[in-house]
ROTORRO-973987 format. One record per residue: x, y, z of N, C-alpha, C in turn; residue in one letter. Coordinates in steps of 0.02 Angstrom, whole numbers, plus 50000, padded with zeros to 5 digits. Example, Ala and Ser with C-alpha at 12.3 -4.5 7.8 and 13.67 -1.06 7.14 Angstrom:
BEGIN
506604971650390506154977550390506604983550390A;506424988850354506844994750357506455000250394S;
//
This chain:
BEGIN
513844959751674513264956851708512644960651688X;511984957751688511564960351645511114964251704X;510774971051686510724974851729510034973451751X;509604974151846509084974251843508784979251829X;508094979551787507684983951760506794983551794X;506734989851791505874985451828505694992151773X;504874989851741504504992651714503904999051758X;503915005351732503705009351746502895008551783X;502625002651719501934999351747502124994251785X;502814988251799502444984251811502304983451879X;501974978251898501334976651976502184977552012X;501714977052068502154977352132501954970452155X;502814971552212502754963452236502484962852301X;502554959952356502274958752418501404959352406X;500994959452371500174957952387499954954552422X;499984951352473499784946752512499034942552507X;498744947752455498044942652439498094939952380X;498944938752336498944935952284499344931352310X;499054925652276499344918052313499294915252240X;499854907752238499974903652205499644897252217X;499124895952176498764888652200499154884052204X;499054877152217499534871352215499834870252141X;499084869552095499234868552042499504873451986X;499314879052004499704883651999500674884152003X;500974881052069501524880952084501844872952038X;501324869052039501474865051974501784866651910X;501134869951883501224871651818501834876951818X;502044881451865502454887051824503134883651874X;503294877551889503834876951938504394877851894X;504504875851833505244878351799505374886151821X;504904889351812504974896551825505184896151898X;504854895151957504964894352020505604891452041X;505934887552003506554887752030507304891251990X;506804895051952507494898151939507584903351967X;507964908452020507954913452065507984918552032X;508174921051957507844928351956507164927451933X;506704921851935506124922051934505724920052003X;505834914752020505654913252093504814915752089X;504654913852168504034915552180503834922852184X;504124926852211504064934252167503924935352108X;504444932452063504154934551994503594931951973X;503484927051992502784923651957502054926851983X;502404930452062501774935052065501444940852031X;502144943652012502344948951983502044946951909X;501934941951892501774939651819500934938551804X;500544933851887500044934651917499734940751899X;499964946151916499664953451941499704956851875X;500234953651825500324959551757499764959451714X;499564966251682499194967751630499354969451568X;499354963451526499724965751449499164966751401X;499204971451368498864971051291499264969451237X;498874965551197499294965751134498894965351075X;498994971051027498784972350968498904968650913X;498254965350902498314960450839498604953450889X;498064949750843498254940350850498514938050797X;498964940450756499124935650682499644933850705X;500244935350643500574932750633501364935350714X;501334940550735501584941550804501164939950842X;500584943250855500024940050915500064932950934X;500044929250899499894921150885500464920150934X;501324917650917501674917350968501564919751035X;501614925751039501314930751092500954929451143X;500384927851123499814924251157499904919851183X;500084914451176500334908151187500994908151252X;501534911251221501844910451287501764914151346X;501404921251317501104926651392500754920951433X;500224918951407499614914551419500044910751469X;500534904951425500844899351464501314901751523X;501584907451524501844910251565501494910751636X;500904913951633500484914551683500364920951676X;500404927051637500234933251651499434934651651X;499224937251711498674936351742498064938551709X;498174944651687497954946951634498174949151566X;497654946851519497934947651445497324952251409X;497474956551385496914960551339497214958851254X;496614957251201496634955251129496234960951105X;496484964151055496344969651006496494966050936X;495664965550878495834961450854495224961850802X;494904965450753494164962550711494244958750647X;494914953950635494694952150565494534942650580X;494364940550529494364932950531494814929050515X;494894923450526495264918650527495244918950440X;495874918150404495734917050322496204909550311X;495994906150264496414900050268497324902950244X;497414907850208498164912150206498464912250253X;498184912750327498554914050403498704907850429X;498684901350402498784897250439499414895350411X;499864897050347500584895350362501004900050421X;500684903050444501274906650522500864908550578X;500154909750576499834910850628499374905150677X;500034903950708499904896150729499414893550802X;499014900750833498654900450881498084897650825X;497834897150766497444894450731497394888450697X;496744885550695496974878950656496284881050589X;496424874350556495894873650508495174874650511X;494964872450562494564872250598494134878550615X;494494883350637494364888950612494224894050577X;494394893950540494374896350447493494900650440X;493654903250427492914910950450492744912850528X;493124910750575492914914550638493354919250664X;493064922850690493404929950716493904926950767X;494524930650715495124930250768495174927450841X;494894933550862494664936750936494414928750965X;493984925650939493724922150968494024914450967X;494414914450914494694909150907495404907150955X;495634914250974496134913951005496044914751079X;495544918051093495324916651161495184911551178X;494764906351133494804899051151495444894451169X;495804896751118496434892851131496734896551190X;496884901151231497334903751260496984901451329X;496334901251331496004897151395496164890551397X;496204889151350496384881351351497144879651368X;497464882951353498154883751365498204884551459X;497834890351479497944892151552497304894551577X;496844890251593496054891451621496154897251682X;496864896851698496914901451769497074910951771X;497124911751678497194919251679496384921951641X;496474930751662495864932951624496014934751540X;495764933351516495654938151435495204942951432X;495524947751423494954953351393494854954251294X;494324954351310494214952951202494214961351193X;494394964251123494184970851100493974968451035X;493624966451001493394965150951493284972150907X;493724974050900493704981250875494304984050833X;494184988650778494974993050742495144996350798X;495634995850835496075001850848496055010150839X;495605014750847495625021850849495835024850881X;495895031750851496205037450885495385038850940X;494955034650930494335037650979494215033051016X;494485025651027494495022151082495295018451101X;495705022151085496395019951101496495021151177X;496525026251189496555029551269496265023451323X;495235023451285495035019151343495415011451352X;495525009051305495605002351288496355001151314X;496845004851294497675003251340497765007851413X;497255009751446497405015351505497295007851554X;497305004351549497214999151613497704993851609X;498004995451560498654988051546499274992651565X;499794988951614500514988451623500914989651556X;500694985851511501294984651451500764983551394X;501114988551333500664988251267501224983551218X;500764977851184501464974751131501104975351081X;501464978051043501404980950954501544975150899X;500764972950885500984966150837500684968350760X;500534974250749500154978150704500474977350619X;500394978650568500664979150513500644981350474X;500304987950481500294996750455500345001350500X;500805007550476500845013050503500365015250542X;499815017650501499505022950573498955019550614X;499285010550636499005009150683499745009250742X;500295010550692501095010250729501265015150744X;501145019450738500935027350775500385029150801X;499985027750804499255028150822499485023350929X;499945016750922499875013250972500535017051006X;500995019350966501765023651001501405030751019X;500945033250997500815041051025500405038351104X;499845033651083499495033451150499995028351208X;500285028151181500765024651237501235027751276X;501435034951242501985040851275501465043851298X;500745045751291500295049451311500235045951387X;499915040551384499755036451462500415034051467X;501125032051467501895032751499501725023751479X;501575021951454501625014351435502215011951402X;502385005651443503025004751391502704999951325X;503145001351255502784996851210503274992451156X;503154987851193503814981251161503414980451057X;503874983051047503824984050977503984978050929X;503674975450891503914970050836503784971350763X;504004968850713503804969550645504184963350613X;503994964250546504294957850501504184960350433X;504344956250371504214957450317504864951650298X;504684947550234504894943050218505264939850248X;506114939850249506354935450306506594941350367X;506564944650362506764952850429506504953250460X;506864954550542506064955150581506564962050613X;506334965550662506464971350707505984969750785X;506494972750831506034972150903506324976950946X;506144981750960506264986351021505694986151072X;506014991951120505544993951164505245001051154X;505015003951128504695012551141504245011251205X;504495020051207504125024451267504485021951331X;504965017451340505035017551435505405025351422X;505335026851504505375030451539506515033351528X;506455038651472507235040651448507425036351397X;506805032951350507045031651305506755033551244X;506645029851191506745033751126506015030951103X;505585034351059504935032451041504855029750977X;504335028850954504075028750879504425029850824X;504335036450850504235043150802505005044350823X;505515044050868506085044350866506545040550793X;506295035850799506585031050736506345034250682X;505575034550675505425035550607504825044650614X;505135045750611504995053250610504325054650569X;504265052150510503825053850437503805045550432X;503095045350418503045037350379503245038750302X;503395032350284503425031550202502555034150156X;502865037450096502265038450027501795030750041X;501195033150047500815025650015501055022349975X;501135015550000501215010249937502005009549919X;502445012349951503185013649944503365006249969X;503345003650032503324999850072502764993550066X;502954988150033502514982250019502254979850090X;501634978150094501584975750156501534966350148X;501514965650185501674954150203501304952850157X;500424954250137500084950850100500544951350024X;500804958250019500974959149954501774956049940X;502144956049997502904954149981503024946950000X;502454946350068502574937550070503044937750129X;503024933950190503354932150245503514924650252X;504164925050281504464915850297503854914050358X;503604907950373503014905350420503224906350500X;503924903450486504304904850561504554910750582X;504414916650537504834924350550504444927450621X;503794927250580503184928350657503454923950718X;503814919650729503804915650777504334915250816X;504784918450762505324918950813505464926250857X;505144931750805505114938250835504504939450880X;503804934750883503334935950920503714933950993X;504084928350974504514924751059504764929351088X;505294933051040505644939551079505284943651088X;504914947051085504454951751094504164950651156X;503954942551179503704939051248504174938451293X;504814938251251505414938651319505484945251335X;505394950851314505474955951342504994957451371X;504374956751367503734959451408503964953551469X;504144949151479504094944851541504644950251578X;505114951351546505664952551593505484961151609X;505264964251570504954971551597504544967951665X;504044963251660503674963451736503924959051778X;504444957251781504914954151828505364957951834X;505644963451815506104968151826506954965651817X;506984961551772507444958151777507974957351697X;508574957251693508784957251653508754964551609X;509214965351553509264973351508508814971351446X;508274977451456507854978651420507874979351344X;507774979151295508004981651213507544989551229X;507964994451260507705000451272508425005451232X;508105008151183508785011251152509255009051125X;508755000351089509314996951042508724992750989X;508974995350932508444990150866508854984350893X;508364979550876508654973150884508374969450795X;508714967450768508744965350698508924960950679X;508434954750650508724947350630508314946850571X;508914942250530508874942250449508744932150470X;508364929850439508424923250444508664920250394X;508694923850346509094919650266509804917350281X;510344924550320510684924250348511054920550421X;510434918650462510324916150517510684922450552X;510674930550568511054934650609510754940450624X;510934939450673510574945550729511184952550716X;510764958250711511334963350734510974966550792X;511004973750784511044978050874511104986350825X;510604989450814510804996750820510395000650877X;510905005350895510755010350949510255015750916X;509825016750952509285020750960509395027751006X;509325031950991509205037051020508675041551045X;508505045151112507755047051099508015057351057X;507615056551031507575063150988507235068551038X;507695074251057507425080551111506995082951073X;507025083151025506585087150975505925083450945X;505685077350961505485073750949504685075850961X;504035078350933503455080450925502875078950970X;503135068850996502955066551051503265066651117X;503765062851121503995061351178504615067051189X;504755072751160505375076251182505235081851221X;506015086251246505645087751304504865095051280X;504735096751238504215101851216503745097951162X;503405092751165502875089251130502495095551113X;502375095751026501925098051004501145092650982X;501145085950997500765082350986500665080051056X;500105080951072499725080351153499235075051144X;498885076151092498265070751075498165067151031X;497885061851018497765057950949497615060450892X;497905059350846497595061950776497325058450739X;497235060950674496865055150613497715053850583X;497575047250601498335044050576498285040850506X;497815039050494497615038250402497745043450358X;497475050550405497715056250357498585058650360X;498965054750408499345057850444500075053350389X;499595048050388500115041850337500015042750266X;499555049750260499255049350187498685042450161X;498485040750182497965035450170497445035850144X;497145043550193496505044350200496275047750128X;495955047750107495655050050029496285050149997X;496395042549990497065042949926496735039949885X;496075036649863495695034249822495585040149779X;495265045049803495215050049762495755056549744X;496265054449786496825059949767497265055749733X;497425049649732498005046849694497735047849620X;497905047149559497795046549483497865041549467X;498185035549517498325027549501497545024549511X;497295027149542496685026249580495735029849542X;495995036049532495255039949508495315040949439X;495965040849382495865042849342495985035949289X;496325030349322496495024249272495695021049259X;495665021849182495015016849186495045009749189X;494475007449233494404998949233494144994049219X;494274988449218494064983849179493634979149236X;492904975649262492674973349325493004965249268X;493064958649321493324953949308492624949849235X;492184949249272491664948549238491474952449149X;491714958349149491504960849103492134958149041X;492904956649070493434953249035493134948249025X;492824943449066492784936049026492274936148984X;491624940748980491424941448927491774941848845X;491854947048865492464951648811492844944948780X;493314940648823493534936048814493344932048757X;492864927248792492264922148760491924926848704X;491904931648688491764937048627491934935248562X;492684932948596493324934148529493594939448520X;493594945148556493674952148548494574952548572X;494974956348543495684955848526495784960148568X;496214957748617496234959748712497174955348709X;497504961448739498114960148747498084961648816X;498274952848859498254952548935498924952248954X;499014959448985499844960149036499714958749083X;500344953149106500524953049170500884957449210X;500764959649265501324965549280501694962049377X;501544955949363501844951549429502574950649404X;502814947549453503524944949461503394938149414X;503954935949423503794929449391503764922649429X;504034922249492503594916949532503024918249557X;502724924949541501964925449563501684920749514X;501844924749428501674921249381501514912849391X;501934909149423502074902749425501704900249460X;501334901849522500754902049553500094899249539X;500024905349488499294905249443499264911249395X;499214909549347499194914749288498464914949256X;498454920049214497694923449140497984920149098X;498714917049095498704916549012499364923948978X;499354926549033499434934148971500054934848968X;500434940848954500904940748914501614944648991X;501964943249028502214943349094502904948749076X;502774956049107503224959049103503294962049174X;503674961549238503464965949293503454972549277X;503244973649337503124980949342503694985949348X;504264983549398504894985149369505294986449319X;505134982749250505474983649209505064985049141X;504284987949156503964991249133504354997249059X;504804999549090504855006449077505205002749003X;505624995849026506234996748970506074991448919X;505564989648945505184981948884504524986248863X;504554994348869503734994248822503924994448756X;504304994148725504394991148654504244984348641X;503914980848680503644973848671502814974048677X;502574982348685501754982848684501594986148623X;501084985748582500834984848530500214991248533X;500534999448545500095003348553499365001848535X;499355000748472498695001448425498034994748437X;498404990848516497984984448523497914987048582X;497024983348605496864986548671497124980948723X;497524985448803497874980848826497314981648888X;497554975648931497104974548991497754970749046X;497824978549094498424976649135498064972049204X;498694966049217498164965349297498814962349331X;498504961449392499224960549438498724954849490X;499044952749569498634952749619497964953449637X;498184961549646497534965149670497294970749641X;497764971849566497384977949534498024985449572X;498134984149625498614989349623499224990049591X;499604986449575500284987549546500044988249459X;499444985049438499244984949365498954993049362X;498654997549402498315001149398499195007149393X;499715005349430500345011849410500435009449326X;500345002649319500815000749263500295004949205X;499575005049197499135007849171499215014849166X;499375018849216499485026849230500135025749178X;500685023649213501415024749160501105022949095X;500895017649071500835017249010500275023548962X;499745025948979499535030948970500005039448988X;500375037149030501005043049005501485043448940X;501465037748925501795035148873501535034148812X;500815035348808500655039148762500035030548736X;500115026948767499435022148754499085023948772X;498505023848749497585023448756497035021548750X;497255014648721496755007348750496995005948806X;497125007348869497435002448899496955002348977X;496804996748988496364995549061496534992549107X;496514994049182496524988549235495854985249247X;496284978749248495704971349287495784974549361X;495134975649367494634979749444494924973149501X;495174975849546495434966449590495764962249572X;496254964849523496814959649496496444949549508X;496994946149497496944940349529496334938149566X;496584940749614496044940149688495134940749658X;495074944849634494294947549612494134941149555X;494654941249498494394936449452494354928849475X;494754926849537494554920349570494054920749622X;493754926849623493034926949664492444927449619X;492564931549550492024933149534491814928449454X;492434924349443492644921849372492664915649393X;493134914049396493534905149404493714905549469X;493484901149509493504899549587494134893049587X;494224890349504495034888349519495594890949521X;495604896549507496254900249508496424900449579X;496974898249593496944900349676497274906549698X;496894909449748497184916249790497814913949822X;498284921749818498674920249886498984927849909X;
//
């Protein structure tokens, strides 16, 4: 039998100046008659304060059923815009939208959804210098983020103020969902101790996500924040929860909290926020990486000159090959992977011009190949992306 649980934040029941309007008892009556929700819980849902970080591709679900739920209050942490890319999975958005700030687009919709809860907007990055103010007034923090040291940055201030924080992630068809920080269980930084080297770890823009992955793990992520403030049902507290959708299968690993653990164990040597950019290695990796300060580059503009020249320019591809299939330069398609064992197919003594995407994966292939003893060899400045902004506006981005 599944155990009751009540959340460290969430509201208390009996308020007597929180009442259920008529239409109110309308709209949430499925909930109302089912008895571990009943009219208690829906007060209990009334009274809750959730934040949730980021409206994309988790937020988006998220939003939507907190909203339709009735949770009374909702706080959005959130500064980028709507890009037409987010609309295969981030489905609080429509077309319609396409250049407006997140924040604002989704607050529209989530009023429209339930005119009867508050939104709070943060139109803001996430810092280690307004984290504190911004989650010290919410019940429950949900983690819809999709870099590290905003995923430590939201697990430290969340063991700091005792917040519980329903955790989600994704990446192509995988998703993950726990709980960090309740109260004897396991944190962040329990799981992942050390983030990964920059750039080790592809992120969604670069590896690509299924449309429905966000949607099915943003749901779970909403079933557990409902049932933390209804106190009801066993929490994912001290268990990864893990679904492969290629596979269609869920597994279950156990989590442990780490005594030794820097945040949450019992002798925390980390009390306060840090610089989590420097902490993930991020921060001045422009000028400390050699992929970065020492590869010379090529701006998109100055290639199509060169081009239209006639000037004898050997264009590598260093994509996969359904990127290739996408939209291509024309050039000659070796990934970056298998770099090492096809450079007997590059032509030292001709000047090459590596490009990828976005200029990052062309800019290692550029370093290795100048290890290897070439020295014509250049990155296209913004891969892809730059030369369909600054060149040919047909090539399409993705």
């Amino acid at each position: 039998m599944a155990s009751k649980t009540k959340s460290p934040n969430s509201p208390e029941t009996g308020n007597p100046s929180v009442e259920l309007s008529k239409e109110e008892i309308t709209r949430y009556s499925r909930h109302l008659i089912m008895p571990e929700v009943g009219m208690d819980g829906q007060l209990k849902l009334k009274q809750a304060k959730v934040l949730c970080i980021g409206t994309g591709g988790l937020g988006a679900p998220l939003g939507l059923y907190l909203a339709a739920a009735g949770v009374g209050r909702i706080g959005l942490v959130d500064f980028d815009k709507v890009d037409l890319s987010n609309l295969q999975r981030q489905i609080l958005f429509d077309t319609n939208d396409i250049g407006r700030p997140k924040i604002e687009a989704a607050t529209n919709r989530l009023r429209n959804l339930n005119p009867d809860i508050q939104i709070d907007n943060f139109e803001t990055r996430l810092t280690s210098e307004n984290a504190l103010d911004i989650l010290k007034d919410y019940d429950i923090v949900v983690d819809g983020t999709d870099n590290f040291p905003t995923r430590y940055l939201v697990n430290d201030t969340c063991v700091i103020l005792g917040k519980p924080n329903v955790y989600g992630s994704i990446f192509r068809f995988e998703g993950q969902i726990t709980i960090f920080g309740y109260p004897g269980g396991p944190c962040y930084r329990c799981l992942y101790p050390e983030p990964p080297p920059p750039g080790l770890v592809p992120s969604c823009a670069e590896g690509g996500v299924l449309g429905v992955l966000p949607g099915i793990v943003g749901a779970i992520q909403a079933a557990e924040t409902l049932k933390l403030i209804i106190g009801k049902g066993e929490p994912l507290v001290g268990r990864l929860l893990l679904f492969d959708a290629l596979a269609m299968r869920f597994r279950e690993l156990k989590l442990r909290k780490n005594p030794e653990c820097p945040v949450c164990g019992g002798h925390p040597t980390i009390t306060k926020l840090i610089d989590y950019e420097e902490f993930c290695g991020i921060r001045g990796e422009e000028s400390a990486s050699p992929a970065q300060a020492v590869v010379p580059e090529i701006s998109p503009r100055e290639l199509k000159a060169r081009l239209d020249r006639g000037d004898d320019l050997f264009i590598l591809d260093v994509r996969e090959p359904h990127e290739f299939q996408i939209c291509n330069l024309g050039g000659h398609l070796i990934p970056l992977g298998e770099l090492s064992r096809r450079v007997n197919e590059l032509d030292s003594s001709r000047e090459i011009v590596a490009h990828c995407r976005s200029g990052k994966r062309s800019a290692e292939a550029v370093e290795f190949l100048r290890s290897a003893g070439f020295r014509k060899v250049l990155n296209l400045k913004g891969g892809i992306l730059a030369w369909s902004d600054e060149v040919d506006a047909s090539v399409p981005k993705y």
